[in-house]
Structure formats: C-alpha cells, structure tokens
FIKOL-753850 format. One record per residue (C-alpha): y, x, z. Coordinates in steps of 0.001 Angstrom, whole numbers, plus 500000, padded with zeros to 6 digits. Layout:
N
+--------+--------+--------+
!     yy !     xx !     zz !
+--------+--------+--------+
!      Y !      X !      Z !
...
+--------+--------+--------+
This chain:
427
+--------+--------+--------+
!     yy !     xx !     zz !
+--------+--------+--------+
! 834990 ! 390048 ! 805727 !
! 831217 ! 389861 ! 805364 !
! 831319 ! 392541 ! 802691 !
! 833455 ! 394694 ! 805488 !
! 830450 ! 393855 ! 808344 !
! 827753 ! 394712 ! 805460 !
! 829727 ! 397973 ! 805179 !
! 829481 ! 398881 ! 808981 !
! 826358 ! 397656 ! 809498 !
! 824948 ! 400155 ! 806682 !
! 827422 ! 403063 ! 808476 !
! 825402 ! 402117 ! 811513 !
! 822184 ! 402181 ! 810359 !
! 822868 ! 405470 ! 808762 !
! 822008 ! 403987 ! 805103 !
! 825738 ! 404928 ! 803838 !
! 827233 ! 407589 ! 805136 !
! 830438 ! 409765 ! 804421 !
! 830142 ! 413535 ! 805399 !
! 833076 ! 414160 ! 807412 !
! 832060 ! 417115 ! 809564 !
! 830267 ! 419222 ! 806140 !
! 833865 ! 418831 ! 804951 !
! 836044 ! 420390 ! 807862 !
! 837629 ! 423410 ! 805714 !
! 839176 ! 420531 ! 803846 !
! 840453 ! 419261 ! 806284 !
! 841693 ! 422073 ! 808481 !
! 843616 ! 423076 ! 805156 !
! 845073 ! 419717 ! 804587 !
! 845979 ! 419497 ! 808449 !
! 847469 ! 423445 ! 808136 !
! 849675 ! 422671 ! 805413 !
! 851294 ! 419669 ! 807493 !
! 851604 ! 421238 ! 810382 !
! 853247 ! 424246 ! 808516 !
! 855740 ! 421980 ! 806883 !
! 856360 ! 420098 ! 810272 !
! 857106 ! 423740 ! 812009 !
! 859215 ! 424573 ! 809231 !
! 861159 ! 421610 ! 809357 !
! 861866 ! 422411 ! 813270 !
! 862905 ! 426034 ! 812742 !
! 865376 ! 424826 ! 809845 !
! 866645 ! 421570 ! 810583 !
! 865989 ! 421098 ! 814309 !
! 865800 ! 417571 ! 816263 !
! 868530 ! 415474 ! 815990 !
! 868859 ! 414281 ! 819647 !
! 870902 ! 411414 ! 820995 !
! 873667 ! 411477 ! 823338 !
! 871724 ! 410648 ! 826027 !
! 870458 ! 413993 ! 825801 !
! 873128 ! 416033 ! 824770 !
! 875446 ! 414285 ! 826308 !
! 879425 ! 412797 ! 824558 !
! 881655 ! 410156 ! 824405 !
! 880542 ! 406543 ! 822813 !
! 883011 ! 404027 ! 821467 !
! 881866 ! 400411 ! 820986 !
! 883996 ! 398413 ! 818773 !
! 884235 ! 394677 ! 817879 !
! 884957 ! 394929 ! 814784 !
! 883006 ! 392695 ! 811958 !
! 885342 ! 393089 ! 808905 !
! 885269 ! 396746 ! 809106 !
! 883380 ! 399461 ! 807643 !
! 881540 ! 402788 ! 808098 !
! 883761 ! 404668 ! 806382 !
! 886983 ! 403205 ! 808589 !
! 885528 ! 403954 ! 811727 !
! 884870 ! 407370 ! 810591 !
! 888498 ! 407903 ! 809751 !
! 889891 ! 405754 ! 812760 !
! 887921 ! 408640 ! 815016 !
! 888825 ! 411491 ! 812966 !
! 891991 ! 410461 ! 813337 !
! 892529 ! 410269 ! 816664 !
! 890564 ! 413893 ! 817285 !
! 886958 ! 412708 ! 818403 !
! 885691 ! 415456 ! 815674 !
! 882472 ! 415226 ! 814116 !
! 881078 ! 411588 ! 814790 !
! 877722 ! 409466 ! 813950 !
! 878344 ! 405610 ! 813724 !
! 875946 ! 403073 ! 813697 !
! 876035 ! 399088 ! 813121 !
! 875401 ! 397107 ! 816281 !
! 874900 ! 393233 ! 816064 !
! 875408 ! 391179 ! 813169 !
! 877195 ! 388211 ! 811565 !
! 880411 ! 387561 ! 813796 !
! 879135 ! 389526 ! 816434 !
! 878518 ! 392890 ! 814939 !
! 879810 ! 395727 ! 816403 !
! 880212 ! 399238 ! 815323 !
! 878877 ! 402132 ! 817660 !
! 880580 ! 405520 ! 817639 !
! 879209 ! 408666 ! 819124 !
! 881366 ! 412171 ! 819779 !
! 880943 ! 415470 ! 821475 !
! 882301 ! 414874 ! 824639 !
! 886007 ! 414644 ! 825407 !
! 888199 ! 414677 ! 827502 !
! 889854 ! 411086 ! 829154 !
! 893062 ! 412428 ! 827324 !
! 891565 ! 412486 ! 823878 !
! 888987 ! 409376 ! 824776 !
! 891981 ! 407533 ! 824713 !
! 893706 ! 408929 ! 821249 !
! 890556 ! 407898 ! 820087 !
! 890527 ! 404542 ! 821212 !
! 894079 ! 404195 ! 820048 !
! 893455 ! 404905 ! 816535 !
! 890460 ! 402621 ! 816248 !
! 892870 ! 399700 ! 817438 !
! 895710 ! 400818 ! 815399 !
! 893846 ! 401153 ! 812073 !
! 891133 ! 398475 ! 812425 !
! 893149 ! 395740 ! 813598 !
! 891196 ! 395397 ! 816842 !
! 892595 ! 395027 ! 820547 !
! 892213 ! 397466 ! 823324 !
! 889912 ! 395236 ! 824975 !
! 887898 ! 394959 ! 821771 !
! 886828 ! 398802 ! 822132 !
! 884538 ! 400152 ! 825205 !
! 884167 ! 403819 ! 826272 !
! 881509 ! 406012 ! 827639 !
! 881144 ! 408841 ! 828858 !
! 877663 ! 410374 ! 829030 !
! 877207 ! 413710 ! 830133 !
! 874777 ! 416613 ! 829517 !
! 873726 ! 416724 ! 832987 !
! 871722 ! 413461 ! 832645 !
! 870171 ! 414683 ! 829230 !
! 868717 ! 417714 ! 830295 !
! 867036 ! 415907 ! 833663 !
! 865571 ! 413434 ! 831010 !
! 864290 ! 416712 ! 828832 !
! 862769 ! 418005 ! 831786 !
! 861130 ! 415318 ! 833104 !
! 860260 ! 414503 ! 829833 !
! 858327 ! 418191 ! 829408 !
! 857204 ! 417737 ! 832943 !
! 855311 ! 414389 ! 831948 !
! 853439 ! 415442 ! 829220 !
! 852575 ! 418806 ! 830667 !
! 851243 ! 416763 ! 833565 !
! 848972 ! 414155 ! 830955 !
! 847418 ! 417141 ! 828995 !
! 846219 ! 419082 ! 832340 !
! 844493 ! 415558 ! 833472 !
! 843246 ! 414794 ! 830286 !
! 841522 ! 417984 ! 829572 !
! 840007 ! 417784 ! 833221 !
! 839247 ! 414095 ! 832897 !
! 836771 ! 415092 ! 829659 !
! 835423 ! 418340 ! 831215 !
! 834715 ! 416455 ! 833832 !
! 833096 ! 413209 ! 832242 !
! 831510 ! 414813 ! 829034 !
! 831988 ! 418900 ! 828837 !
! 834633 ! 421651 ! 828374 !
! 834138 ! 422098 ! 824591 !
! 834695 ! 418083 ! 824073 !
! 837718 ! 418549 ! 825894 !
! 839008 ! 421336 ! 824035 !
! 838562 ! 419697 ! 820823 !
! 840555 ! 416516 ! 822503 !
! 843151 ! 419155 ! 823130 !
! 843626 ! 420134 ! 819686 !
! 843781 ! 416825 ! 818163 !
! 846892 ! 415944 ! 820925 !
! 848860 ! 419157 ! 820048 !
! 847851 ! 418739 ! 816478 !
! 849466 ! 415172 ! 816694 !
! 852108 ! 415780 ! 818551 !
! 853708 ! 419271 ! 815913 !
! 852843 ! 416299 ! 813457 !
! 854823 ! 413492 ! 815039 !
! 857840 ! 416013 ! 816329 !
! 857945 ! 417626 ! 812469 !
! 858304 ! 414186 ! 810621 !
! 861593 ! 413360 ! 813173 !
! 862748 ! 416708 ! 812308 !
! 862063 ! 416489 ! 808618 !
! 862931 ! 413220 ! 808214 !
! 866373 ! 413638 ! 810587 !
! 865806 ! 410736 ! 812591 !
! 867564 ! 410435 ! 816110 !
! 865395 ! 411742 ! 819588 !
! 866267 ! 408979 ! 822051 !
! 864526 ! 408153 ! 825314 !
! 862781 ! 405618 ! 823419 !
! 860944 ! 408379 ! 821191 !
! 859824 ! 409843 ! 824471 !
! 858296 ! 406626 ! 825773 !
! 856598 ! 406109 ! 822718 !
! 855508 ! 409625 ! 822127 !
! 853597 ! 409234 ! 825391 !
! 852351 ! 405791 ! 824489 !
! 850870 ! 407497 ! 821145 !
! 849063 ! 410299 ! 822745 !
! 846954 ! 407938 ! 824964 !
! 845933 ! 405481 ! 822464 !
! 844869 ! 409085 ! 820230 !
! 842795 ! 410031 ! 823429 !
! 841522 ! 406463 ! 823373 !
! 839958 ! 406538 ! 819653 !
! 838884 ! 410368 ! 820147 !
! 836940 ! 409278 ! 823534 !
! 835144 ! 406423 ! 821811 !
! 833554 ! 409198 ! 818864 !
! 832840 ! 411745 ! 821481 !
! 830447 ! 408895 ! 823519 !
! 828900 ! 408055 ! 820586 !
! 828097 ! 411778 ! 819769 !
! 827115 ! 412462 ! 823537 !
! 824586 ! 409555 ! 822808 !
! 823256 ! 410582 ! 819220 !
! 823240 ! 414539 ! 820124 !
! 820723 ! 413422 ! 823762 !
! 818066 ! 415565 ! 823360 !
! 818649 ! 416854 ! 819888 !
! 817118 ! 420450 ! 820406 !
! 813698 ! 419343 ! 821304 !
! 813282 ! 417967 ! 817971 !
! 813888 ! 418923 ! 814564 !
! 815160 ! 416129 ! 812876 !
! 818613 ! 416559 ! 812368 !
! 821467 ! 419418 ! 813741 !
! 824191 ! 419267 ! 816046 !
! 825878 ! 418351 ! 813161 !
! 824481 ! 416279 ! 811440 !
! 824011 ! 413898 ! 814240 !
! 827836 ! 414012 ! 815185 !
! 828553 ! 412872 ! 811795 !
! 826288 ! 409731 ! 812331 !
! 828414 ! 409045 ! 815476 !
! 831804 ! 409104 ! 813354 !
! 830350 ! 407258 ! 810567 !
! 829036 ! 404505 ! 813043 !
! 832330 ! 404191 ! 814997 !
! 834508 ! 404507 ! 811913 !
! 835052 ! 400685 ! 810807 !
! 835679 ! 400555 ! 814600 !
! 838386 ! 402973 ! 814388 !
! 839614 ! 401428 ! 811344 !
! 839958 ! 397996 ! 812822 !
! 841687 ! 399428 ! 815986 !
! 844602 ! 401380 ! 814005 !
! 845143 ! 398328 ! 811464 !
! 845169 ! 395863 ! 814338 !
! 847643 ! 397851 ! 816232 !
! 849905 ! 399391 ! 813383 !
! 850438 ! 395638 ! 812091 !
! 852752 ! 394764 ! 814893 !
! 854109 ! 398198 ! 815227 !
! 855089 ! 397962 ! 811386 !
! 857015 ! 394518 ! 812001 !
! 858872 ! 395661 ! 814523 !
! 859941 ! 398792 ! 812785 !
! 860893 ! 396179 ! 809821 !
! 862637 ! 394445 ! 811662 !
! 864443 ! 396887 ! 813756 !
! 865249 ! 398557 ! 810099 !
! 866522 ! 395265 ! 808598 !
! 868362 ! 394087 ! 811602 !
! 870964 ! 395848 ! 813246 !
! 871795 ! 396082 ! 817423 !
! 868110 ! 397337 ! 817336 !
! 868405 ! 400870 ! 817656 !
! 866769 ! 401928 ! 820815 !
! 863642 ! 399035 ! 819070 !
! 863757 ! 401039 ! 816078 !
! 862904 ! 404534 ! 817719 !
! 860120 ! 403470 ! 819922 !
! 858817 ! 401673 ! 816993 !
! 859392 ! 404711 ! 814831 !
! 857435 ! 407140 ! 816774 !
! 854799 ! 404802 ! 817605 !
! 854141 ! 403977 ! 813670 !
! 853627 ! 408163 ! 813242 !
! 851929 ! 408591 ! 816257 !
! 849355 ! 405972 ! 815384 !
! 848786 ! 407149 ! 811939 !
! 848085 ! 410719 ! 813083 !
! 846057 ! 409864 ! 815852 !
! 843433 ! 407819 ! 813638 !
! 843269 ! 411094 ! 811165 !
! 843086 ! 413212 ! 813572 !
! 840056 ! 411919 ! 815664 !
! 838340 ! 411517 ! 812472 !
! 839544 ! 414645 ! 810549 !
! 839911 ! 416777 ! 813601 !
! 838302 ! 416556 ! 816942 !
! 834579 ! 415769 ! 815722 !
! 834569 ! 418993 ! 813303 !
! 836160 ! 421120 ! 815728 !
! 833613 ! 419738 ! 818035 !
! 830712 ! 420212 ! 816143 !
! 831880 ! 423886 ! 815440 !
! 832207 ! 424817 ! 818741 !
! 828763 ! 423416 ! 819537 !
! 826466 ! 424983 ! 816183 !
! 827697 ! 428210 ! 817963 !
! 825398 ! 427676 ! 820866 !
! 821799 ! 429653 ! 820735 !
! 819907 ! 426760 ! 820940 !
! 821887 ! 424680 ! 818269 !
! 821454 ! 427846 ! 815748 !
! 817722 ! 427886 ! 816690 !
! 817671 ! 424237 ! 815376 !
! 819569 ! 424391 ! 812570 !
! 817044 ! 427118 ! 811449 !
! 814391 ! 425277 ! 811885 !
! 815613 ! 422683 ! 810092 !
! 816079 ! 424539 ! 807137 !
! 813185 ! 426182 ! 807066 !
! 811836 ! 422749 ! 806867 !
! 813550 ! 421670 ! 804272 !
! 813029 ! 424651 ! 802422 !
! 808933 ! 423773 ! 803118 !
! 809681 ! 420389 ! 801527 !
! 811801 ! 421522 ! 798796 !
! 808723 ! 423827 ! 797831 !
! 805474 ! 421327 ! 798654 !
! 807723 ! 418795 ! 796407 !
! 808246 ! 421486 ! 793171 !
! 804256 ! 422188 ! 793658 !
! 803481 ! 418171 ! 793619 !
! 805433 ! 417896 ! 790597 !
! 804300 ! 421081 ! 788690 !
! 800512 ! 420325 ! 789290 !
! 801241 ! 416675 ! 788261 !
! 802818 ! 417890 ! 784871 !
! 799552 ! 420075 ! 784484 !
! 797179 ! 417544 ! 785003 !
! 799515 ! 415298 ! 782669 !
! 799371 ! 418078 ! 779932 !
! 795380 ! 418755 ! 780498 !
! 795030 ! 414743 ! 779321 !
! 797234 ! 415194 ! 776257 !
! 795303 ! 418082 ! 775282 !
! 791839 ! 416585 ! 775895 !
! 792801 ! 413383 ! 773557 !
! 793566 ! 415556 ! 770215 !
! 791134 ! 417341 ! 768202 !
! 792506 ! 420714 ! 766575 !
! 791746 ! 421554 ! 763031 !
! 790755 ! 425296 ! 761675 !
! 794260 ! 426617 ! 761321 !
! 795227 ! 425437 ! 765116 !
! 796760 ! 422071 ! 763577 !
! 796427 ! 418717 ! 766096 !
! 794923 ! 416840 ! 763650 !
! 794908 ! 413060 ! 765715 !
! 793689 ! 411452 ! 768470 !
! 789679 ! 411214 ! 768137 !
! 786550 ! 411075 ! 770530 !
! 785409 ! 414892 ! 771165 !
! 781640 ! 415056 ! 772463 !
! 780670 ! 416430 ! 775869 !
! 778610 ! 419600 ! 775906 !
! 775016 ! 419169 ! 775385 !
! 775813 ! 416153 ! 773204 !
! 773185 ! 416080 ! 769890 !
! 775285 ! 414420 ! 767605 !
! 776937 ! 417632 ! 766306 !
! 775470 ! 420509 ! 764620 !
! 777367 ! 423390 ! 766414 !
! 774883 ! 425628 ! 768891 !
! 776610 ! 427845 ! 771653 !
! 779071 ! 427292 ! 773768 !
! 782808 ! 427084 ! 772911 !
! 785203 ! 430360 ! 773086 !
! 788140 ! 430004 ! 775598 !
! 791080 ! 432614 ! 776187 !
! 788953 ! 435317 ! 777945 !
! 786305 ! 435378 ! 774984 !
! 789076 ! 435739 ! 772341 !
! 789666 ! 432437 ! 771375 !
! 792675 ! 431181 ! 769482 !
! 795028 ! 431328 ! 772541 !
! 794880 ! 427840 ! 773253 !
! 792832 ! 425599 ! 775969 !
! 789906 ! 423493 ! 773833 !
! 789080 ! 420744 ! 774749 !
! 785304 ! 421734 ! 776101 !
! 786838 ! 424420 ! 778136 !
! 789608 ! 421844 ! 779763 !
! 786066 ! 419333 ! 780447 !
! 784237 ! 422235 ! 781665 !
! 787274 ! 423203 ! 784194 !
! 787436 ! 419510 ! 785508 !
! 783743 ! 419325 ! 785690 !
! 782326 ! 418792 ! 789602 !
! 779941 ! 421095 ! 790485 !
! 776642 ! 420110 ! 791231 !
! 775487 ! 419894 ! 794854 !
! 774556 ! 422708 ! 796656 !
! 777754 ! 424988 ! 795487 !
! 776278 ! 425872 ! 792448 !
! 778281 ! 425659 ! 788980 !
! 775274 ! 424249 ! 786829 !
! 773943 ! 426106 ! 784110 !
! 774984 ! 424818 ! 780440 !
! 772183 ! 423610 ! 778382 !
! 771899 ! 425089 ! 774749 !
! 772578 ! 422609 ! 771940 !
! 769352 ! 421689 ! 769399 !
! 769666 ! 421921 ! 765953 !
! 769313 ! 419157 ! 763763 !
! 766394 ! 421286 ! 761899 !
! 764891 ! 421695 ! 765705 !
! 765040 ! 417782 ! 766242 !
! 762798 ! 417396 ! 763180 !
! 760551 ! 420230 ! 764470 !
! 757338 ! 419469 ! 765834 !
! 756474 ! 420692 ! 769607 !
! 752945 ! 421385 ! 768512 !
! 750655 ! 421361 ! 765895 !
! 748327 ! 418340 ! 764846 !
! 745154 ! 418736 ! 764887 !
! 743618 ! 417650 ! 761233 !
! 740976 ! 414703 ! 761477 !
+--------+--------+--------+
C-alpha cells in the first residue's frame, strides 16, 4: 500500500508520468475497432430482449427432478413453439422458468397440460403468464425517453459549469460507452431485461462521475496556461490525468469488487436472474467508463482545445524554445569536447614525421632553454596540418590590457647568450 501512495504521490508531483494524451491515435484505433465489432454484432445478431419487452407467455414449474431438456420437449409438445428455459431456485425448491411467443388461453393450456403430463407435476404445480407487447414497448420508450432526457442535461450541466468543448468530449465518452456496453449484450447474446436498463443508466452516471473529476483537475492545471510558456494545453491536461489516475483506479476497483460478487453469485446461484442482468451491465458499464475517461474524453479534449489560436500560439512558442535549448545544449557540449581535445593536444609532444611521441613538458614561447629562434608555423603558414602545441598556448593566451594582442619576443641563441653586449675596455 505504501509503494501504491509512493506511486501517486510521484504521479502528483509530476516526477512519473504516463503520456496518455501524446498517445490518442492509439487509442482512438483501439476504441474504433471495438466499437466496430460492437456495431457489427448489432446489425448481425441483434439484442436478445426479454419478454417483458416483447411480450409472451411464461410457465413456472415446480419441478426439481427434472431437466432442461424435458421442459423443452414438455412445451414443444404441447405447441408453445420456440421456447427459452431457465432454472429458478434451487435444492427442493427449484423451479424451472419457461418463456414462449405469446399464445393464445387455448394453447396456454395444451401447454400446461403437457408439462404436467410428462414431468410428473400437478396443475397447481405450474403458473401462467401472460405478458403482452403493449407493456414492452411503453418500457422501450420510456426507456429511450430517459436517457435522451440525461444526455441533454448532462451536456448543459458541463457547458454550463466548465465549457462547451468539455462537454462535448463528455458526450463522446457516454455514446462511446454506451455502443460498447449495448455491443458486448449483443455479441455475447445475453438477455435485455428491465434490469439492463436500470443499470445501463446507473453506469452512465458513475462514467460522468470519473470524467468530471479529470476535467476539474485540467480546468485547474490549464488556469492561465497561455500567458506563460511552460507547458501546452496538452501537456498540462496530461498532468491532470496522471494526478487523478490512482484516484480513478481506486474508484473502479472499489466499486467493480462488489459488482463482480454479485454477478458470481447471481451466475452460480440460480432464481437470480433479474440480479444477474443488473449486475451484468453494471460490470461492462464500469469497465468502459474507467477506459474511456482515461483513453477518451481527456484526448478528445485536449484536441479540441490545441485547435484554438491562442493554444497554437503557445505550443509554438514552446517549441521554439525547446528547439533554443536543444541547440545552446549541442553548443555547450561541442565547445566542451574542444576545449577537452585542446588539453590532450597540449600534453603530447610530436616528433618529425607527425608521430605523438609521449607526454612531456613543452616550453612557453620566449623560453631560453631551447635553441630554436622564430616563431612556430601553424595551418595558415603551411604547417603540417595539425594544431602545435605553441599555436594552441598562443590561442588561449589573454591579451594584455588595453586590447592589444602583445607582440612575441624573438628567442636568443645560445651563441647570443655567450655574446658580450659591449666591448671591454683593455687595462
């Protein structure tokens, strides 16, 4: 846990940091191909809705010694058609659910007949309903209705509270969650109950939730930005996701855990259908909101902002900056490795032929020790094509005050040491 707090503390501080928003083409294609397999999977397979939306006939039957297969054949049997049955209960009290197209009270009771007959049940052991498609289609409508309803106040809530281009990029993430959540029922063939509905709902607001909680943060970091030119649009929305991210993290683990037991549970136990589909959808929902307020609305945000005048003005700036840098820093190190090379060179004597022939003391100019006269030859006077070591002292020389460069003393002889300066007079 401490190494977890280390972790955000250093996301906070801005010391680690994972570029989320530089990546966004990576993620728009990873979020494209998803949402092309969940259309797909809606134009080809279709939702597999419940009765209470389609509306049939639904036999309940007390019947703990039989099987799926039975029922299937006691309904056939009696005409119900194509059927879908489903455990209910368990131990002594389980129960078998089975779900028609709806039929007539003349065939209901066939139905019911057959189950008795051929499962060894009583009448009063099997219970019939009759839903019809009246009811479903209110509860589609009002289902559309709702959500319709939560996107329009959303996206006015955020243009309201933070700014039009937040709340567009809100907008995407909740459509791009929702083709997500609709194309895994559709893939997956998993039954569209009320339940779903509920939960779908329940999913989109806790989305909105983790999306609002980036977007402050950015508002905050991005205060200001243009006057300065320390980091773009950006740049400083990706320190707002990386400094809320452990916080998202936490959130989605904290609330998938008991989604995931329930889902478990309503998997593993049976009577827990209408558990199992609220559960469902909320396990989806929840995992596609967290990407998508990561993944999603922060890039899309900070695209629709670097297209503003004065956020292209600063990302200029701030790359002709860098570029500045980039250049001042190759200069550093280039006249660093020349004044690196001028000491190598001034430590090693060169023999006739060009040869280093070792590290020895060379004399300054001037000095008497040596017998040459005249100055040394460097490139310009057709030397050997390579810096001596006089000319490298002569280069690093100061000048002598007053701007002038000093004028270079010829070297004596030995035979003009042992000269006299005058004559002696004889005694």
């Amino acid at each position: 846990m401490s190494r977890l707090g280390d972790v955000g503390g250093k996301l906070y501080r801005g010391e680690v940091s994972f570029n989320f928003v530089a990546r966004q083409k990576l993620w728009y294609t990873i979020s494209g191909c998803i949402l092309l397999v969940a259309v797909v999977a809606l134009l080809v397979r279709g939702l597999n809705f419940s009765v209470d939306f389609k509306g049939g006939s639904v036999f309940d039957v007390k019947a703990p010694n039989a099987s799926i297969s039975q029922v299937e054949k006691a309904v056939s049997d009696g005409g119900g058609g194509t059927v879908t049955v489903q455990s209910v209960g368990s131990g002594g009290g389980k129960q078998w659910q089975a779900q028609t197209a709806p039929l007539s009270i003349g065939k209901a009771q066939h139905v019911q007949d057959s189950l008795s007959r051929e499962l060894g049940v009583s009448q009063n052991a099997i219970t019939t309903q009759f839903v019809g498609p009246t009811w479903g289609s209110q509860i589609s409508s009002k289902a559309i209705q709702a959500l319709i309803a939560f996107l329009i106040v959303i996206v006015l809530y955020l243009s309201i509270a933070f700014e039009w281009k937040m709340a567009t990029a809100a907008f995407v993430a909740l459509l791009h969650d929702i083709v997500i959540t609709v194309g895994v029922y559709a893939l997956a063939g998993f039954q569209v109950s009320p339940a779903t509905v509920v939960g779908l709902l329940t999913i989109l607001g806790y989305s909105l939730y983790d999306t609002v909680v980036v977007f402050d943060k950015v508002r905050e970091n991005t205060a200001g930005i243009t006057s300065g030119a320390r980091s773009t649009y950006s740049q400083a929305a990706n320190l707002a996701l990386n400094q809320t991210l452990v916080r998202s993290i936490n959130t989605s683990l904290l609330a998938l855990l008991p989604v995931a037991a329930i889902l478990v549970a309503g998997t593993a136990l049976p009577g827990t259908g209408e558990l199992s589909d609220l559960a469902l959808v909320l396990f989806v929902g929840m995992l596609s909101g967290t990407y998508s307020s990561i993944f999603i609305a922060t890039p899309v945000l900070a695209d629709l902002k670097e297209r503003e005048p004065q956020n292209k003005a600063l990302a200029k700036r701030i790359a002709a900056r860098s570029s500045s840098e980039r250049v001042a820093k190759r200069e550093a190190a280039r006249a660093q490795a020349t004044v690196g090379g001028g000491a190598v060179a001034g430590s090693r004597g060169t023999g006739a032929d060009g040869a280093v022939t070792g590290d020895h003391d060379v004399p300054a100019l001037g000095d008497e020790s040596d017998g040459q006269t005249g100055p040394v030859q460097d490139l310009e006077a057709g030397g050997t094509g390579r810096p001596t070591v006089a000319a490298g002292r002569a280069a690093s020389a100061s000048p002598r005050p007053g701007g002038g460069a000093g004028r270079q003393q010829p070297r004596r002889t030995s035979a003009a040491k042992r000269r006299p300066g005058a004559k002696k007079k004889r005694r």
